[in-house]
C-alpha positions, 0 to 999 in steps of 0.5 A: 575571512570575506572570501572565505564567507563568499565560498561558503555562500556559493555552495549554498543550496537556492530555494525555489518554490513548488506550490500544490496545484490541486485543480490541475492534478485533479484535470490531470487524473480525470483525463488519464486512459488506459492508453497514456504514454506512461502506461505504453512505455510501463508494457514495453519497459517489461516486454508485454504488448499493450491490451487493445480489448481484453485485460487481464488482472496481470495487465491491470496491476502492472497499470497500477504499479505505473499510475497508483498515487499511493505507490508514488507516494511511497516511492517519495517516502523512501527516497526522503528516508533515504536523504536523511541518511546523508544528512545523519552522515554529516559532520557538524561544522566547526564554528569561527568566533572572532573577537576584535577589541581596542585599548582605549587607555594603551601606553604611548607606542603600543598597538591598541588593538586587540585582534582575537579568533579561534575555530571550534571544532565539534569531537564525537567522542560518545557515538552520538553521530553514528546512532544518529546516523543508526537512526536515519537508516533505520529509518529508510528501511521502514520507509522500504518496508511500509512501502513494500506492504503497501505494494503487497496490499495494493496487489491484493486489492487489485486482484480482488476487485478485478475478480468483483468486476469479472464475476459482477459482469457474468452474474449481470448477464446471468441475471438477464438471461433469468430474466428472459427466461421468466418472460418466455414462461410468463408468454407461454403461460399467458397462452395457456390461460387464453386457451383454458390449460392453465389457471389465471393464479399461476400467471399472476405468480409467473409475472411476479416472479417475471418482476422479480427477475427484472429488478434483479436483473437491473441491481446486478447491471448497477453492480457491474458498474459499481465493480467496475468503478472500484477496480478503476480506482483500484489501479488508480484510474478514473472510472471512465478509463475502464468503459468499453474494455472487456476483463479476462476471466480470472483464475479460480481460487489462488495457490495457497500461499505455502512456505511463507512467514508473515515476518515478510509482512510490511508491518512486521518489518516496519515494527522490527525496523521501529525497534531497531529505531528505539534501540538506536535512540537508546544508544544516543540517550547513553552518549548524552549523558557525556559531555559535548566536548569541542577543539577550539585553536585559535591566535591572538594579537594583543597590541603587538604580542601575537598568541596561539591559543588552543581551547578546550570546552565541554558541557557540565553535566551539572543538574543531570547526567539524562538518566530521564532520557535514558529511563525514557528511551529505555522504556520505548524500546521494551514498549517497541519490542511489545507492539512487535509481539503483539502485531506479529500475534495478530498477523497469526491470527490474520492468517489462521482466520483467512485460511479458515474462510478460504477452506469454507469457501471452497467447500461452499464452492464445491457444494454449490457446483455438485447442485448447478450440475445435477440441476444442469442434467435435469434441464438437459433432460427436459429440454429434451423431452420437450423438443421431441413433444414427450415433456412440457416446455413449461417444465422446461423453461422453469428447469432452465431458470432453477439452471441460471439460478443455482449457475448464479450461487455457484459464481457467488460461490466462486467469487467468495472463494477466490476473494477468499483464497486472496485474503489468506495470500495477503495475511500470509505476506509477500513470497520472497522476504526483504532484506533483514532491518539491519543492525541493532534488530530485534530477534523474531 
């Protein structure tokens, strides 16, 4: 029996202690760069050189994918949700009891000992270990598809701020170039006041206008830097691994998202899988009410006379046959099979709201754009005129910046339609749908 209790200690599992580094883990992260070995070997692993200058929003979700905290952690979920598979698979380990006694009064002759043992082996006659096990799966397929949807969310998310940034960029440059459009017409009208062509009053609202166009060239430049920012952090970087790098423009707008249910949404999947958890609960509820019944063969040598003994024990059902878990685990799944109604009417909802913005946004953008280019002839023309001496280069210069300013709407313009177009792609859910929760699934 020692030797036996050995083996089993031997198999045994050793704890080692992991304690958190905070401080570490936060050196670690502020010294990552877009050039990091892990980023490098994420390229090659799919083919794709290293960017030197330019990224383009491709680029930077795949650097995403390989440093984003929030996909590490769901990689860890998913694979824990998986380990509690193995330990619902699990048998329970029968038990050993062993009851030595000793005679005090035993007749002359006899042994006064009394050496007793037995093995009780647990019986799964209910179906308790497979909705357990029912359970745990359940379980990991939540687990797959909350961090699907996180997957889906954070891809969104990187191409939305890698759009703010690209268009945050060009609206500062636009705002400069308005503004030193502004300057030149504030110098030429300087002139003409000296000269007498031109009234003091109009060279006050030209400088005004002049302030103006600095401040906003100064907001927009602090804008940039704040996109850029949130796009680090987008992809799960600190904001110094994106200085110096140049964002390639990205698409207009973004296919519209045809041909997709929103049942392949990670939080519908996550819900059905709920259910699947509820009604597996339900099914364990039920096996409670039978007994636990276990096997127990044991021997026994009772001063001198040896015994096989071969027991049998099993729960009462005395004081209640968990009728209360099952009433309660009945009214979790219909509560579970509720929240899924409501989380997919909402997800309707979602997407018929984005598709709605989008369609306004693209109008807006097509508007917008009709304006920049007549205003862009205008512009064309005066300048024209100007250089040949048959227009005012005043007239000119205030055509050009009317130019930069509608050119800013219509990049706004752009900007809100492909945020836009975004938003519906990610109410609509991901293109290709994962597998089905498995058995004991709630039907859509």
């Amino acid at each position: 029996m020692c030797l036996l209790a050995m083996a089993m200690l031997a198999g045994c599992a050793a704890y080692h202690a992991r304690a958190l580094d905070p401080t570490g883990a936060a050196a670690t992260f502020r010294a990552r760069t877009l050039h990091d070995a892990s980023i490098a070997d994420a390229f090659a692993e799919v083919g794709r050189p290293l960017p030197t200058a330019t990224w383009t929003a491709d680029d930077l979700w795949l650097v995403a994918q390989c440093c984003h905290p929030e996909l590490v952690a769901s990689r860890a979920e998913v694979a824990a949700a998986a380990a509690a598979i193995g330990e619902a698979q699990q048998w329970e380990n029968p038990k050993v009891s062993l009851l030595p006694m000793r005679v005090l009064n035993s007749d002359p002759g006899v042994s006064p000992w009394i050496l007793g043992g037995a093995i009780e082996f647990p019986l799964d006659l209910a179906g308790k270990r497979s909705a357990q096990v029912a359970i745990a799966t359940a379980g990991h397929l939540r687990s797959l598809a909350v961090a699907g949807g996180t997957c889906w969310q954070l891809h969104a998310a990187a191409q939305a701020a890698t759009c703010r940034c690209w268009h945050a960029d060009a609206d500062a440059a636009l705002a400069s170039a308005a503004a030193d459009a502004h300057r030149r017409l504030a110098e030429l009208l300087a002139t003409r006041v000296r000269l007498g062509y031109a009234a003091p009053a109009d060279l006050d609202v030209a400088r005004a206008e002049l302030t103006h166009a600095v401040v906003d060239a100064a907001f927009a430049t602090g804008a940039a830097e704040e996109a850029r920012a949130a796009l680090a952090a987008a992809i799960g970087l600190p904001a110094t691994a994106l200085r110096g790098i140049v964002i390639a423009e990205p698409p207009a707008g973004a296919p519209e998202p045809t041909d997709r249910s929103v049942l392949a949404r990670g939080d519908l999947q996550a819900a059905v899988a709920d259910y699947t958890i509820a009604d597996a609960r339900l099914r364990e509820a039920i096996a409670a009410q039978y007994p636990d019944v276990s096997l127990g063969p044991g021997y026994e040598f009772d001063q001198g006379l040896r015994k096989l003994q071969l027991g049998l024990s099993l729960t009462l059902p005395l004081w209640h046959a968990n009728g209360a878990g099952v009433a309660h685990a009945e009214a979790e799944r219909t509560a579970s099979a509720a929240r899924f109604e409501a989380l997919q009417t909402a997800a309707l909802q979602s997407q018929d709201a984005a598709r709605a913005a989008a369609t306004a946004a693209q109008r807006t953008l097509e508007a917008t754009s009709a304006w920049s280019r007549d205003l862009e002839t205008q512009a064309k023309r005066s300048a024209t005129f100007a250089d040949a001496g048959l227009g005012d280069r005043l007239a000119a210069i205030a055509a050009e910046s009317a130019l930069l300013d509608a050119q800013r709407a219509v990049l706004r313009s752009r900007r809100d339609a492909t945020l836009a177009a975004i938003a519906w792609d990610l109410e609509s859910g991901p293109p290709a749908p994962a597998a089905p929760p498995g058995e004991g699934g709630m039907e859509p």
